[in-house]
Every structure is written in C-alpha cells, then in structure tokens.
N, CA, C and O atoms as a GROMACS GRO file, in nm:
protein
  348
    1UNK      N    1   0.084  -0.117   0.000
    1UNK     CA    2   0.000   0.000   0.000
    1UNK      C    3   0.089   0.124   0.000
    1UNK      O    4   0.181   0.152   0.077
    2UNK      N    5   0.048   0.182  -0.090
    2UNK     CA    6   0.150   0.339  -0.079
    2UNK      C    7   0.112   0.456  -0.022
    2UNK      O    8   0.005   0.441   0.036
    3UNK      N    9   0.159   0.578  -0.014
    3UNK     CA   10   0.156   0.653   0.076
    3UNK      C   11   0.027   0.707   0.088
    3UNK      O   12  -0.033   0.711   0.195
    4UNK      N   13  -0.034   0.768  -0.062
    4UNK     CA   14  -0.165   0.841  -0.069
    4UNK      C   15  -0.278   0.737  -0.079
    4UNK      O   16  -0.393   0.772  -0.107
    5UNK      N   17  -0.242   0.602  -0.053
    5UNK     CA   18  -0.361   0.500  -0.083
    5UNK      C   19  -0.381   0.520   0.091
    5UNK      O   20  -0.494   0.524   0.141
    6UNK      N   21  -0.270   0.531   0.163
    6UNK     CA   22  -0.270   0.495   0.316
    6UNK      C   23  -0.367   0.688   0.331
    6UNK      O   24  -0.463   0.714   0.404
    7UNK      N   25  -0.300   0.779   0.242
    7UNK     CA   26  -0.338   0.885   0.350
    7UNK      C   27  -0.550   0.883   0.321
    7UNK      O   28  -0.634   0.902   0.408
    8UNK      N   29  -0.570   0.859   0.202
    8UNK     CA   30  -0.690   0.868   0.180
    8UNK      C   31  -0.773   0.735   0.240
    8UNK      O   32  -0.894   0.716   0.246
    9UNK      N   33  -0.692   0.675   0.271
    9UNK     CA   34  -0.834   0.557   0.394
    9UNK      C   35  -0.795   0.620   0.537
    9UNK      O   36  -0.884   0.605   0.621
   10UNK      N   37  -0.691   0.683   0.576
   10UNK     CA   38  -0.735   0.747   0.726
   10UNK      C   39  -0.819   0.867   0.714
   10UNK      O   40  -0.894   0.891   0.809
   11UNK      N   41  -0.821   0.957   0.597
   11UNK     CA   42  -0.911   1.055   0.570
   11UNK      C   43  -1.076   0.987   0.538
   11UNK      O   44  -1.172   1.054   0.574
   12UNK      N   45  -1.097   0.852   0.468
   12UNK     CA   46  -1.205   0.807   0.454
   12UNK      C   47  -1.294   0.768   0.591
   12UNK      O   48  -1.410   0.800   0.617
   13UNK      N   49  -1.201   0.688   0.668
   13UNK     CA   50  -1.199   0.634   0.822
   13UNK      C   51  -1.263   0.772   0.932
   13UNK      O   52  -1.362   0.774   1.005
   14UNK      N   53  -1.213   0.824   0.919
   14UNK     CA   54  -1.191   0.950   0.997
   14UNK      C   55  -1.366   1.043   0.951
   14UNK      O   56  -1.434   1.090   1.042
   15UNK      N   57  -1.412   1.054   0.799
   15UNK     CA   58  -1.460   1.144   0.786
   15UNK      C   59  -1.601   1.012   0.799
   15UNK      O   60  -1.709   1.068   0.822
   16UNK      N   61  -1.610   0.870   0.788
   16UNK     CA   62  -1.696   0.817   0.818
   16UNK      C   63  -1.729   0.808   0.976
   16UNK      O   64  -1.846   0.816   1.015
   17UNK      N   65  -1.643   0.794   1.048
   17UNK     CA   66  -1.632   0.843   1.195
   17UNK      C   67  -1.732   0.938   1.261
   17UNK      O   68  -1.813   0.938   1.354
   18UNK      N   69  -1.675   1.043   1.139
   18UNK     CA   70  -1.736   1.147   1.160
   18UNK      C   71  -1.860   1.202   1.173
   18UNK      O   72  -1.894   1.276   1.265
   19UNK      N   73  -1.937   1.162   1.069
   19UNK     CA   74  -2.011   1.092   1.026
   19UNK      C   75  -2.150   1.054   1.098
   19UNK      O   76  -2.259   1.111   1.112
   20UNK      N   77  -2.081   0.898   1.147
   20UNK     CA   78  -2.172   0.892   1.245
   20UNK      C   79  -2.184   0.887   1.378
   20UNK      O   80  -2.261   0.820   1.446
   21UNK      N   81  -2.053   1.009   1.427
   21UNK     CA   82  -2.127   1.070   1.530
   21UNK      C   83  -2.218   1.110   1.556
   21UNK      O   84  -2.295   1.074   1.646
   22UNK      N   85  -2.232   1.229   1.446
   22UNK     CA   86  -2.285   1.376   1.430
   22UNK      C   87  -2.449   1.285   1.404
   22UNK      O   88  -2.554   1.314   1.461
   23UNK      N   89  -2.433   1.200   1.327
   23UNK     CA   90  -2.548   1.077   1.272
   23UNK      C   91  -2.599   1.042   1.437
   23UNK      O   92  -2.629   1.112   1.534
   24UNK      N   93  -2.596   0.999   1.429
   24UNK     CA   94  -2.615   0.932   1.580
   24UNK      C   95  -2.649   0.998   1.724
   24UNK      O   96  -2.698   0.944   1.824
   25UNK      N   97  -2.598   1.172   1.698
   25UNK     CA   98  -2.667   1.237   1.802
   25UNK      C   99  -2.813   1.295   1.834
   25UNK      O  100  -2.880   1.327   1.932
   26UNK      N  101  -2.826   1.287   1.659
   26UNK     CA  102  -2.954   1.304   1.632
   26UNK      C  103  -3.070   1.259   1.684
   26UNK      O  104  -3.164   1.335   1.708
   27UNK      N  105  -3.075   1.133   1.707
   27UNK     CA  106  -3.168   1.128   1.766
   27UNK      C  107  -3.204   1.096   1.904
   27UNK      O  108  -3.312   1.057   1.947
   28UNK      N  109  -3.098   1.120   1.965
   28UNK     CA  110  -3.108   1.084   2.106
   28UNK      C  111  -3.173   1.267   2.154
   28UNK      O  112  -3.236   1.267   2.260
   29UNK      N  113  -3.163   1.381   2.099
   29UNK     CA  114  -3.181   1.466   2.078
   29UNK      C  115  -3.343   1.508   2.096
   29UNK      O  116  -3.403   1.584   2.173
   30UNK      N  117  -3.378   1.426   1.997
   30UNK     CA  118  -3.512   1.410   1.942
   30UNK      C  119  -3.599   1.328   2.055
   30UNK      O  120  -3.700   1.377   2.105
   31UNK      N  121  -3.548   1.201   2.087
   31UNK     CA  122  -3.598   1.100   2.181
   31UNK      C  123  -3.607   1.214   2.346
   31UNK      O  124  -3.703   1.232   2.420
   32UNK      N  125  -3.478   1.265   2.351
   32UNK     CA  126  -3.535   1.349   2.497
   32UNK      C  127  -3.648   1.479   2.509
   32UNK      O  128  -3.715   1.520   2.604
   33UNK      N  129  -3.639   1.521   2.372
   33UNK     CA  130  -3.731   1.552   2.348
   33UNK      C  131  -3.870   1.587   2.351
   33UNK      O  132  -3.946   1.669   2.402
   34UNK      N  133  -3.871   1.463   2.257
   34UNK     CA  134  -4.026   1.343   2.277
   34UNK      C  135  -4.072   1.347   2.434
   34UNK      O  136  -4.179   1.398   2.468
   35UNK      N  137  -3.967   1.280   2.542
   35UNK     CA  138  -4.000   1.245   2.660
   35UNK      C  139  -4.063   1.369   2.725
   35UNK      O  140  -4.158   1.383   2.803
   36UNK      N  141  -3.965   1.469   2.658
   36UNK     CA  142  -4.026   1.565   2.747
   36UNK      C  143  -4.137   1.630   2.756
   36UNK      O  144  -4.197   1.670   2.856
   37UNK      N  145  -4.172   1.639   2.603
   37UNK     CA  146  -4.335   1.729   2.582
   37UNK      C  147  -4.432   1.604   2.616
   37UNK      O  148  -4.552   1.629   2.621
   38UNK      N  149  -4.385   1.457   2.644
   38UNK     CA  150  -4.475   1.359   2.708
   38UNK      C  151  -4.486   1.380   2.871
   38UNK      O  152  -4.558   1.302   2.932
   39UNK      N  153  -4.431   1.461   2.927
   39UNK     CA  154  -4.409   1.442   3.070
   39UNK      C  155  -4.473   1.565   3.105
   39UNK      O  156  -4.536   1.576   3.211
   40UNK      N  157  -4.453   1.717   2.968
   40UNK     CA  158  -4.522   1.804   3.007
   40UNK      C  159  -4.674   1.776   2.994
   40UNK      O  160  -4.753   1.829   3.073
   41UNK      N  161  -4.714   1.695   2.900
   41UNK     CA  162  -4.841   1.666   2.860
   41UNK      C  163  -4.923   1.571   2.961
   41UNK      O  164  -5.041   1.596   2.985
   42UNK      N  165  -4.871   1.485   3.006
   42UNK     CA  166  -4.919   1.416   3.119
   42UNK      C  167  -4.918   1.493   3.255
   42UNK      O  168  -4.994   1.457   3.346
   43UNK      N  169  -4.827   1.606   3.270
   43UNK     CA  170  -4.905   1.711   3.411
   43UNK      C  171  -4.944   1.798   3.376
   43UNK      O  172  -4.905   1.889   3.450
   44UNK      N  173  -5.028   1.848   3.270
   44UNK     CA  174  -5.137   1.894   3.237
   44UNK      C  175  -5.271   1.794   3.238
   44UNK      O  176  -5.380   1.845   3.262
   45UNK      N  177  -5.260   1.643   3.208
   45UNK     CA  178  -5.378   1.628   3.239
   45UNK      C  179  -5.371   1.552   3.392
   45UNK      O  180  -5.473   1.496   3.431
   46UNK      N  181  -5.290   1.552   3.450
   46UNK     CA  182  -5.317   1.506   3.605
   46UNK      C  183  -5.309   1.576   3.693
   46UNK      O  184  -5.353   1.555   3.806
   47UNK      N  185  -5.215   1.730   3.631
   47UNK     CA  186  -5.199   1.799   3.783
   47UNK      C  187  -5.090   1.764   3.848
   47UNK      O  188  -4.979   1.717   3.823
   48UNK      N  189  -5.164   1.810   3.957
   48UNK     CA  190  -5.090   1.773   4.104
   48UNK      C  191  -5.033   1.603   4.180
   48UNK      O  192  -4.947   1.585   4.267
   49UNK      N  193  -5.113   1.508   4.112
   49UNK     CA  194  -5.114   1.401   4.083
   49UNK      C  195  -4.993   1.354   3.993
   49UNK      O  196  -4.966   1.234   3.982
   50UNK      N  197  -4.926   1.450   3.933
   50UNK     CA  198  -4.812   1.415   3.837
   50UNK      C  199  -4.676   1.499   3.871
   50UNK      O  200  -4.662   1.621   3.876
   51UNK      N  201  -4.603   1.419   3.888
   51UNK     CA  202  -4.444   1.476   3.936
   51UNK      C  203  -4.376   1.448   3.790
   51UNK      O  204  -4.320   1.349   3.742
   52UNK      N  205  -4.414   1.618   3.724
   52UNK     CA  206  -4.339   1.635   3.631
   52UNK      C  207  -4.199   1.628   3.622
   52UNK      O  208  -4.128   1.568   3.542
   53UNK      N  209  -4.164   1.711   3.736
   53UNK     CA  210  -4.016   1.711   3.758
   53UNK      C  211  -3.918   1.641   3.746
   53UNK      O  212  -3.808   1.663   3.696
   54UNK      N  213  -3.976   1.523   3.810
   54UNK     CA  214  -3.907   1.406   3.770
   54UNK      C  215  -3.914   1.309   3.699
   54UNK      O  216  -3.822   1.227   3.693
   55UNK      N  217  -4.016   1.300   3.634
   55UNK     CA  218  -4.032   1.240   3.482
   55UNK      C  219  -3.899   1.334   3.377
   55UNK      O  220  -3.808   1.282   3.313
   56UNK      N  221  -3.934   1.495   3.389
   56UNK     CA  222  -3.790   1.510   3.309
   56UNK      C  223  -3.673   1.478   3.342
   56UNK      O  224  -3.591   1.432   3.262
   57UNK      N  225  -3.648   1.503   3.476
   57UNK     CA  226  -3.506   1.427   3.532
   57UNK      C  227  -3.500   1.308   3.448
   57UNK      O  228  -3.405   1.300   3.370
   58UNK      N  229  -3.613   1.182   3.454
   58UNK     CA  230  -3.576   1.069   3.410
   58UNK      C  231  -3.537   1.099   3.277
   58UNK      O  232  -3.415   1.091   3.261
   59UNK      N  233  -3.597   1.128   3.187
   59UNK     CA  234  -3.589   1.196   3.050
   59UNK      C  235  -3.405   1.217   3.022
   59UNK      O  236  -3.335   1.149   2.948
   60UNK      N  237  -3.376   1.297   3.082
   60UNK     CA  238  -3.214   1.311   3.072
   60UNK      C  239  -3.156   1.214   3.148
   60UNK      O  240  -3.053   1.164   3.102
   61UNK      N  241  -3.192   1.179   3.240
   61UNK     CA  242  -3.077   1.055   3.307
   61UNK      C  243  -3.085   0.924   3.238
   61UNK      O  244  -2.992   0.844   3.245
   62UNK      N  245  -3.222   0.895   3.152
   62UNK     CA  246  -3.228   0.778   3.093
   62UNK      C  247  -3.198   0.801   2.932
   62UNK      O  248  -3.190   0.715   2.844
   63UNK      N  249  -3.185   0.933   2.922
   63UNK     CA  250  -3.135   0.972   2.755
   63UNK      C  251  -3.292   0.972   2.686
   63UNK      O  252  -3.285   1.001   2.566
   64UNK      N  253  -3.350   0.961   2.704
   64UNK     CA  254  -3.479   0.938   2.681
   64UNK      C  255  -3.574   0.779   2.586
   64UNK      O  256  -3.651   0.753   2.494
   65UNK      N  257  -3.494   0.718   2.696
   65UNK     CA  258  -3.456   0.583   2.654
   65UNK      C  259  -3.635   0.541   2.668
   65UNK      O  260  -3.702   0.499   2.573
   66UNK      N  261  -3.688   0.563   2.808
   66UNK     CA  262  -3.814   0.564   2.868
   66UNK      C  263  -3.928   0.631   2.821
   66UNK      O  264  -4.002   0.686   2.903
   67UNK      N  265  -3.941   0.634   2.762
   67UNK     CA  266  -4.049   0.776   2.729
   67UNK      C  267  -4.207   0.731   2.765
   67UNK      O  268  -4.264   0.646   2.696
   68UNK      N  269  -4.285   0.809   2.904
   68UNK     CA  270  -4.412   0.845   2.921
   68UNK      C  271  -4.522   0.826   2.875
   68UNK      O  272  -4.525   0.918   2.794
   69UNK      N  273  -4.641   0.762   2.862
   69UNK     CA  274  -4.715   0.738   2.772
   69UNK      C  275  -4.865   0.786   2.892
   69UNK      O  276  -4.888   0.706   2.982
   70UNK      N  277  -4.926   0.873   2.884
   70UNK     CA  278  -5.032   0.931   2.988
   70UNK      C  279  -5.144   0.833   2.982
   70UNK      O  280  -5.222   0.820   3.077
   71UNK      N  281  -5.155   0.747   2.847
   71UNK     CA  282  -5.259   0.653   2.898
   71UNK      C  283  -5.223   0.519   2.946
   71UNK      O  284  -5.312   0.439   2.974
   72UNK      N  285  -5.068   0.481   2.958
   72UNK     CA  286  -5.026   0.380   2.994
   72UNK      C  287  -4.956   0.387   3.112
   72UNK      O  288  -4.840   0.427   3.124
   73UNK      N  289  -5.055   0.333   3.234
   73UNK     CA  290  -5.019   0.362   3.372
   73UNK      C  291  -4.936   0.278   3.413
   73UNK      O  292  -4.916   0.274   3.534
   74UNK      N  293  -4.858   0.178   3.317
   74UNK     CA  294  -4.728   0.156   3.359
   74UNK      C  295  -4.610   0.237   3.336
   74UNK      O  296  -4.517   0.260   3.415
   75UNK      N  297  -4.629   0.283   3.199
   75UNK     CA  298  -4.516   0.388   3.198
   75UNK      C  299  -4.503   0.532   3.300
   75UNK      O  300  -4.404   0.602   3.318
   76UNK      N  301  -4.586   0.539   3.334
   76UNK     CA  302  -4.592   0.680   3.422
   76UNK      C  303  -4.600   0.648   3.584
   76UNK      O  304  -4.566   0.733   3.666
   77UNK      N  305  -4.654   0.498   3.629
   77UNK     CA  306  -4.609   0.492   3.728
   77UNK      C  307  -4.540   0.545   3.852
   77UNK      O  308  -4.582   0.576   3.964
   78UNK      N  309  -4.407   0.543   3.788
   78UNK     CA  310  -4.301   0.620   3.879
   78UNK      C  311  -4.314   0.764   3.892
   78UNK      O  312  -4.246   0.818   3.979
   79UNK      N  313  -4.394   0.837   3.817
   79UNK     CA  314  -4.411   0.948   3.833
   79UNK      C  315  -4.547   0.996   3.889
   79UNK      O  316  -4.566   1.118   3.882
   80UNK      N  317  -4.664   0.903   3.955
   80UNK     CA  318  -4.754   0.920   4.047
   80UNK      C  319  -4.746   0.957   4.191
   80UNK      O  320  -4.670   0.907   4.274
   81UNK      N  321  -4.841   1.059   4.212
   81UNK     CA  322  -4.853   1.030   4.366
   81UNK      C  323  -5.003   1.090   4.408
   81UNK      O  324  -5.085   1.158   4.347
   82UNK      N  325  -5.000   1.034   4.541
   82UNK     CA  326  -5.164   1.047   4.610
   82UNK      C  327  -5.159   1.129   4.661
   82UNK      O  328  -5.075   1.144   4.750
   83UNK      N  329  -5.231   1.203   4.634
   83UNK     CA  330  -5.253   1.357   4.729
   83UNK      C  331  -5.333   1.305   4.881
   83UNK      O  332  -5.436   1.239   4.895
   84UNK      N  333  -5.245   1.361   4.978
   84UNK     CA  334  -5.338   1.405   5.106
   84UNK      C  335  -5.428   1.446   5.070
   84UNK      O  336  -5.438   1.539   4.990
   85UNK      N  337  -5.597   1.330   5.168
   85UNK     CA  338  -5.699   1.417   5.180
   85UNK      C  339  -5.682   1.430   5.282
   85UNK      O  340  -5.608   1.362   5.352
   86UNK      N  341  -5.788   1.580   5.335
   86UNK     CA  342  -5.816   1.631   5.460
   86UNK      C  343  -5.976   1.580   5.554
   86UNK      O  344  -6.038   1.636   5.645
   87UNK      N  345  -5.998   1.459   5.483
   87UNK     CA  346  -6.133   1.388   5.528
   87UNK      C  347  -6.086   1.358   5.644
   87UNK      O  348  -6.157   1.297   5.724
   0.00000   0.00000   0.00000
C-alpha cells in the first residue's frame, strides 16, 4: 500500500467516523425531546397528581430511553402520587 492510498483511507476512516457521530446524536436529541413534551403533557392532564419534575429528570438521566405514555399507567407509574386528603 502506498503513501496516498494509506493517507486517503485514514481521511475516509476518519470522515466516516465522523459521520456517524454527528449521525447518531440526532436522535437521542429528538428521543429526549419526545419524553419531554410527554411528561409536560401528562401534568397537564393530572396535575398535582403528576411529578413532572421528575419524569424530566428521568428523561435526561435515561437519555430518553423511557419515554411516558399518559394513557399507559405503567409507563408513568413512577411518576404518580396520592394527594393528602383532609377527610
């Protein structure tokens, strides 16, 4: 292999690399996203009943691996709670 065969596959290597970084950040981007206008959307329809807060926390700590689903009360689970009554 000679010199410019070697320099143009570390330039090929390198700019495919490149590539799919930039490829690949995309949508993790998108996915936290997603989670999030799902987490805002689910404490709008529950309220006080919904710990937004930490549904977005999860959102970034899980990359938005998890994402919220307001009619699927397994996914939102972790983000319930029972309000004190005063009965």
């Amino acid at each position: 292999m000679n010199t410019s065969t070697r320099i143009l596959l570390v330039l090929f290597l390198s700019y495919a690399m490149t590539f799919m970084l930039v490829a690949g950040s995309v949508p993790f981007d998108r996915a936290v996203g997603v989670c999030i206008r799902n987490c805002a959307q689910c404490k709008k329809m529950f309220g006080p009943y919904f710990l937004g807060q930490k549904c977005a926390d999860s959102c970034v700590k899980y990359k938005g691996k998890l994402i919220p689903d307001c009619e699927d009360e397994g996914s939102i689970q972790p983000f319930l709670q029972a309000l004190d009554s005063d009965y």
